[in-house]
C-alpha distance (Angstrom), angle and dihedral (degrees) to the residues before:
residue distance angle dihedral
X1 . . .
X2 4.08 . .
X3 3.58 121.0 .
X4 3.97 95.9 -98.7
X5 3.50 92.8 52.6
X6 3.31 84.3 53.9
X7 3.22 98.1 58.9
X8 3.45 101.3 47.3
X9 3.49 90.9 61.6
X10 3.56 96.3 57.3
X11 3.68 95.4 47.4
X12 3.87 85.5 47.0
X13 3.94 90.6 55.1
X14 4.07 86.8 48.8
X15 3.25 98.1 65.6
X16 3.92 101.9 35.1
X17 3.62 83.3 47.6
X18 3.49 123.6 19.1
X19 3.89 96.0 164.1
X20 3.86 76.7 71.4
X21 4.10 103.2 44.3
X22 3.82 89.9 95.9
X23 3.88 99.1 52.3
X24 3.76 90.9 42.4
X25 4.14 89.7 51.2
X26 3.66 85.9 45.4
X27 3.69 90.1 49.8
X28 3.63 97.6 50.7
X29 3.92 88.8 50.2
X30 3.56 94.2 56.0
X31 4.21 92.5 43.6
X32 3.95 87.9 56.9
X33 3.75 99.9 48.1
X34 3.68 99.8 33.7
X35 3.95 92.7 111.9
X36 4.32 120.5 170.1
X37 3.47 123.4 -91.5
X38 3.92 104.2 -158.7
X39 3.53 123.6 -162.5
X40 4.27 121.3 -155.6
X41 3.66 119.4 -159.2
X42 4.00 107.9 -134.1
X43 3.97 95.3 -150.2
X44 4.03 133.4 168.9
X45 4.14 88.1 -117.0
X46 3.36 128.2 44.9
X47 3.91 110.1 -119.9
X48 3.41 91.4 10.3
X49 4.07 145.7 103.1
X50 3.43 107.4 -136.7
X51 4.36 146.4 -177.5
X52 3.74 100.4 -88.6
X53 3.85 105.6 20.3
X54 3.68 114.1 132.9
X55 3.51 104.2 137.5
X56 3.44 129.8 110.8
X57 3.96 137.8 164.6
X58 3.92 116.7 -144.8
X59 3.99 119.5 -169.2
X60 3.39 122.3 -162.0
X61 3.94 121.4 -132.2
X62 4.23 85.6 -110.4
X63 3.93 85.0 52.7
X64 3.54 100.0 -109.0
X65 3.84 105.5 150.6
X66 3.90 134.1 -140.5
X67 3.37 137.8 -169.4
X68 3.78 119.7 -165.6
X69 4.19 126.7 -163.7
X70 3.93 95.2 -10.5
X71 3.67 90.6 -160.3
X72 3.72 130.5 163.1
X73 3.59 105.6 -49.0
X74 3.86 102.3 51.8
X75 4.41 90.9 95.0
X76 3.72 95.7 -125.7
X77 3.44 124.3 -85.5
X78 3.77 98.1 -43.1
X79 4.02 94.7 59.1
X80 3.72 102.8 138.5
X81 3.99 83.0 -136.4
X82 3.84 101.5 65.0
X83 3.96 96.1 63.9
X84 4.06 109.8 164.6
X85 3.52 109.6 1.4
X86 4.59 123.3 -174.5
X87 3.77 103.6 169.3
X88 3.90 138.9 24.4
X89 3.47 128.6 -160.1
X90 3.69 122.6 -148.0
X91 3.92 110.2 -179.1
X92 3.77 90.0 -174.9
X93 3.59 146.3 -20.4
X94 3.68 108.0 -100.9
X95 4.10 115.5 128.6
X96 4.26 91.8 -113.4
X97 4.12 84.2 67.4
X98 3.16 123.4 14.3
X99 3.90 87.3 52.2
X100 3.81 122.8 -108.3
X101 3.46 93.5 165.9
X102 3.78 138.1 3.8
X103 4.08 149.2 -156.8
X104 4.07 113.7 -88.0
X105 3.60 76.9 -145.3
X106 3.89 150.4 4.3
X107 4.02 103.7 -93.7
X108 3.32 91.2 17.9
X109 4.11 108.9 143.6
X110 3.87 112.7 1.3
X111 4.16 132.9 -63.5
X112 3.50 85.1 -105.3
X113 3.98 99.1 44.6
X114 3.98 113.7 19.8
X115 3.75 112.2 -157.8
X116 4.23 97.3 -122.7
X117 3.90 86.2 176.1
X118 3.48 89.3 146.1
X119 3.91 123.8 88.7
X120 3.74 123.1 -139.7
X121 4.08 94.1 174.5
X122 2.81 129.7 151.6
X123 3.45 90.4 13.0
X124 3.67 111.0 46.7
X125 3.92 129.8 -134.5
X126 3.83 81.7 -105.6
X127 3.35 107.9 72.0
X128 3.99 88.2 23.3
X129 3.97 82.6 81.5
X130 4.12 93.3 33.2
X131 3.20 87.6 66.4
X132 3.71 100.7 41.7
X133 4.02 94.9 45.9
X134 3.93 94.3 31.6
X135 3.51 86.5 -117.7
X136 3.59 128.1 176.0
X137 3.81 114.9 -124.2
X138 3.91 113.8 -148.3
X139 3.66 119.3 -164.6
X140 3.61 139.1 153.8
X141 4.03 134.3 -132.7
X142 3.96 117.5 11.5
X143 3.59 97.5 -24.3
X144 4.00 100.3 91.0
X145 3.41 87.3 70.2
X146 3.51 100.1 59.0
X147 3.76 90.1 44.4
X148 3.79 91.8 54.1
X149 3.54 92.2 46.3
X150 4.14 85.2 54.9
X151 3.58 100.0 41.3
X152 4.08 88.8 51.2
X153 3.83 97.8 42.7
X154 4.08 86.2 56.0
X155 3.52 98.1 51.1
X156 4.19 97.1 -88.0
X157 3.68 127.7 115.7
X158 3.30 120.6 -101.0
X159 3.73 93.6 -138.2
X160 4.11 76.0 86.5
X161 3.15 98.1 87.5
X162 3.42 120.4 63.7
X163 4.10 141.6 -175.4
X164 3.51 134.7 -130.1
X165 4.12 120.6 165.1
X166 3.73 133.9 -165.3
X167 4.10 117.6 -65.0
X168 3.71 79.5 16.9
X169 3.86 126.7 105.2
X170 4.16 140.1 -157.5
X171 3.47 125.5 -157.2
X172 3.97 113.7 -159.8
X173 4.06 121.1 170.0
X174 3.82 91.6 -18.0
X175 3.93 94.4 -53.8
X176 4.22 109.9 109.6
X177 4.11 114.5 -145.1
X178 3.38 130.8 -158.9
X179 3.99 140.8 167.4
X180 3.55 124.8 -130.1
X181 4.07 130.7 -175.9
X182 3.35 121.1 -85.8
X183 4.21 130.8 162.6
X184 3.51 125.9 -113.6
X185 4.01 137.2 83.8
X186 3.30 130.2 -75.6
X187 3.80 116.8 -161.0
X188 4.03 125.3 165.2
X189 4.19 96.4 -136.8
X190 3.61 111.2 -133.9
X191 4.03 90.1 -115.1
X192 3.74 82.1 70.4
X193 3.55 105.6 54.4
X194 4.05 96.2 39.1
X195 3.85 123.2 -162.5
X196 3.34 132.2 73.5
X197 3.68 88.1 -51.9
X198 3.75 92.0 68.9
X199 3.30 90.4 41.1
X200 3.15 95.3 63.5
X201 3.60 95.5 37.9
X202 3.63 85.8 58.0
X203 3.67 103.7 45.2
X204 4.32 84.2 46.0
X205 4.38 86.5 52.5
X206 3.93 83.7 -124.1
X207 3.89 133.3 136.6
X208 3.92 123.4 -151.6
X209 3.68 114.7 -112.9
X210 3.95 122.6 -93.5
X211 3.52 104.2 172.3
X212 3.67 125.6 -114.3
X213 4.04 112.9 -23.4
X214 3.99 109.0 -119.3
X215 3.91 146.9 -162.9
X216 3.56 132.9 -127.4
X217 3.55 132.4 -114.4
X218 4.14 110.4 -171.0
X219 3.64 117.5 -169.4
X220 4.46 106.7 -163.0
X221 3.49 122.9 -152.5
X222 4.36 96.9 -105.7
X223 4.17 86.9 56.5
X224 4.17 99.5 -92.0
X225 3.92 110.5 147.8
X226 3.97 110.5 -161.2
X227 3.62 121.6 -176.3
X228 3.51 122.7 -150.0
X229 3.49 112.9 -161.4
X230 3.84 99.9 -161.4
X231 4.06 101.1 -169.6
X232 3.31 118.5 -27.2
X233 3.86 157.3 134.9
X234 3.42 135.0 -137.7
X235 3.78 113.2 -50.2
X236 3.83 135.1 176.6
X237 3.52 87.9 -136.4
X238 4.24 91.7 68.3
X239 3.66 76.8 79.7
X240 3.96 114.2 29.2
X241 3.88 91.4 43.9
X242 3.42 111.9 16.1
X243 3.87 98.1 37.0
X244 3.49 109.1 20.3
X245 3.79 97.5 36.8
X246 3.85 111.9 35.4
X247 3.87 95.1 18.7
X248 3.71 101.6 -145.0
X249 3.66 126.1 -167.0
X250 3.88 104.0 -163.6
X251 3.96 123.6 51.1
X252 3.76 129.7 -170.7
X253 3.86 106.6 -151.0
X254 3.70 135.8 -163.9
X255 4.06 109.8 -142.8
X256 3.73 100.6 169.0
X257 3.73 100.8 121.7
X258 4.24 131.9 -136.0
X259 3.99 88.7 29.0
X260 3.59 91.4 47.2
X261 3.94 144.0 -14.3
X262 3.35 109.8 -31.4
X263 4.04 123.1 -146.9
X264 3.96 101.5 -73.3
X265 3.51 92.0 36.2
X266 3.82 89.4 47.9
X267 3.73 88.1 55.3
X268 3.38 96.6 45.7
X269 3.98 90.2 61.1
X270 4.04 86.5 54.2
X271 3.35 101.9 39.3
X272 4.18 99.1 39.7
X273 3.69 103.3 19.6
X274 3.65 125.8 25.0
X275 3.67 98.5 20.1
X276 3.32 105.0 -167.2
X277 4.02 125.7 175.9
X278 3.85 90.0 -115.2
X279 3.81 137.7 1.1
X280 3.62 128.7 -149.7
X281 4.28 115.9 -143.4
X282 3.95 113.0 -112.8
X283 3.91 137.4 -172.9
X284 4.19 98.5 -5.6
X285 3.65 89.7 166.6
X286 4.00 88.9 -145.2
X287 3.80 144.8 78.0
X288 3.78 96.3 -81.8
X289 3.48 106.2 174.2
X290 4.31 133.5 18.3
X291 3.88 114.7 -147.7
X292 3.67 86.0 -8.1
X293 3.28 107.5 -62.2
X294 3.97 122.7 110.9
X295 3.97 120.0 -96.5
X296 3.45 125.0 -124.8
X297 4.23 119.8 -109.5
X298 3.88 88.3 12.4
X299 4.20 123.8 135.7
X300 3.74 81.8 -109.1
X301 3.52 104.8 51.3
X302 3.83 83.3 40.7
X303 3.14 96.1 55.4
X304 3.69 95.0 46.4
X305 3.73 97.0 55.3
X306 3.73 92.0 55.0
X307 4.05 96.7 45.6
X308 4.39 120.2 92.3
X309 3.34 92.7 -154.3
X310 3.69 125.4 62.5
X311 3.52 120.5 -89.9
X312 3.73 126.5 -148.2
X313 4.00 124.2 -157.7
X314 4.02 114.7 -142.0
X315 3.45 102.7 -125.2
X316 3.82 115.6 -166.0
X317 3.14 112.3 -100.9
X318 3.40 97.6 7.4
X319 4.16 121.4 120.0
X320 3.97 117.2 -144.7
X321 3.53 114.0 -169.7
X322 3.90 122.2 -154.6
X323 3.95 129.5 -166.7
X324 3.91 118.8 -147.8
X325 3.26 98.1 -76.9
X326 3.69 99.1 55.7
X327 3.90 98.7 -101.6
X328 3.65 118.8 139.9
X329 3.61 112.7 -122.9
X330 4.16 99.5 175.0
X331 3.66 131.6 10.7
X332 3.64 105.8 25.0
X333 3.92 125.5 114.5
């Protein structure tokens, strides 16, 4: 239907019923700004969902650009893949997402063994690629600090790194942040601090304190809510904040089992808890799929037989794109 048409059936539904005018005009408003968020998966293998990916890139429909648990397989900060990037997201400091190390390139190694040859200590992949795309990293508890520090020792500002708590809320090129709980650890590894400190860290088997480890709630410009669930278990907050209180209709969730939720606990947070219209797989810490299609008996496909809404699986490569409601419009199997 063309945009006068259109019209002329809203006006028409006005006057036959104008207890109704100000839900139709409030419909129409929300039909012409409703623009796509899409979200990329940043995985070792193209086409493929694979042991260690966690990374993904979300774009807002203004073009604001976000890159969520770098990780080892996005190939430093000259992966072809990455392209303009404003914010990353660092849900906690452990070496399989913040980046301690990192592919020389996608594909290199195998789905089930990526070849992270390539050390990003005491750096970090992270702000490796701040620092490249003057990016703005956005983290929660103590870890701006230690970004700030990082960005300003190599020659970045530490107004990079910024902080946003729980309750509390960011706004950044028309896309609003915000941390939420989630339950897990949240060590600094010696490798990433360096010196004698991390020597001794290292030689003592202890990690530097970072605060609790959090999850994301991101709030685009057409209305979508996604949560991303960084590493977590099961908390009551999946429903009192995350559900109850911001009302999101897309997760991301981790399903990789004894570091984290495993698949029926997983579900149980989507189906129970957050209830969200559709849920995106996270951190499976396996082989999930072969030439792209989903194996048999895996997390995932566990997972995804015990989930009521529909699941998607980030494929590398591969761009979903979601309206504000959480539907997929492109990309999604």
């Amino acid at each position: 239907m063309n945009p006068v048409s259109v019209t002329v059936l809203l006006l028409a539904l006005m006057i036959a019923f104008p207890a109704t005018a100000a839900t139709a005009s409030r419909l129409s408003a929300t039909t012409a700004s409703d623009g796509l968020v899409t979200i990329t998966p940043l995985g070792s293998h193209d086409g493929e969902f694979c042991r260690y990916d966690r990374a993904l890139i979300l774009e807002d429909p203004n073009g604001t650009r976000l890159l969520y648990d770098v990780g080892r397989t996005v190939a430093g900060a000259d992966d072809p893949r990455l392209g303009n990037i404003d914010v990353i997201l660092v849900s906690h400091m452990h070496g399989d997402h913040v980046g301690d190390r990192h592919l020389p390139e996608v594909n290199a190694g195998v789905c089930a063994k990526p070849d992270f040859r390539l050390n990003a200590s005491p750096n970090t992949n992270s702000v490796n690629i701040a620092l490249a795309k003057g990016a703005t990293i956005v983290t929660g508890s103590e870890m701006p600090k230690f970004f700030a520090a990082k960005l300003k020792a190599l020659g970045g500002r530490a107004e990079q790194s910024q902080l946003v708590r729980f309750g509390a809320s960011r706004s950044i090129k028309g896309v609003t942040l915000t941390t939420v709980p989630a339950t897990h650890s949240n060590g600094i590894a010696g490798s990433m601090i360096g010196g004698k400190l991390g020597a001794l860290l290292e030689q003592s088997g202890l990690t530097a304190y970072a605060g609790p480890p959090t999850g994301y709630v991101v709030t685009f410009s057409n209305g979508l809510n996604v949560y991303l669930s960084g590493d977590t278990g099961i908390t009551a907050e999946q429903q009192a904040v995350v559900r109850d209180h911001y009302g999101v209709q897309l997760a991301v969730m981790n399903i990789g089992d004894t570091f984290t939720t495993g698949p029926k606990e997983a579900a149980y947070v989507v189906n129970a808890l957050v209830k969200p219209r559709a849920v995106i797989a996270s951190h499976a810490n396996e082989q999930a799929t072969r030439k792209g299609k989903l194996l048999a008996g895996t997390r995932t496909a566990q997972f995804s037989q015990a989930v009521t809404v529909p699941v998607h699986v980030p494929l590398s490569g591969r761009t979903m794109a979601f309206d504000s409601r959480g539907e997929c419009h492109s990309g999604c199997e």
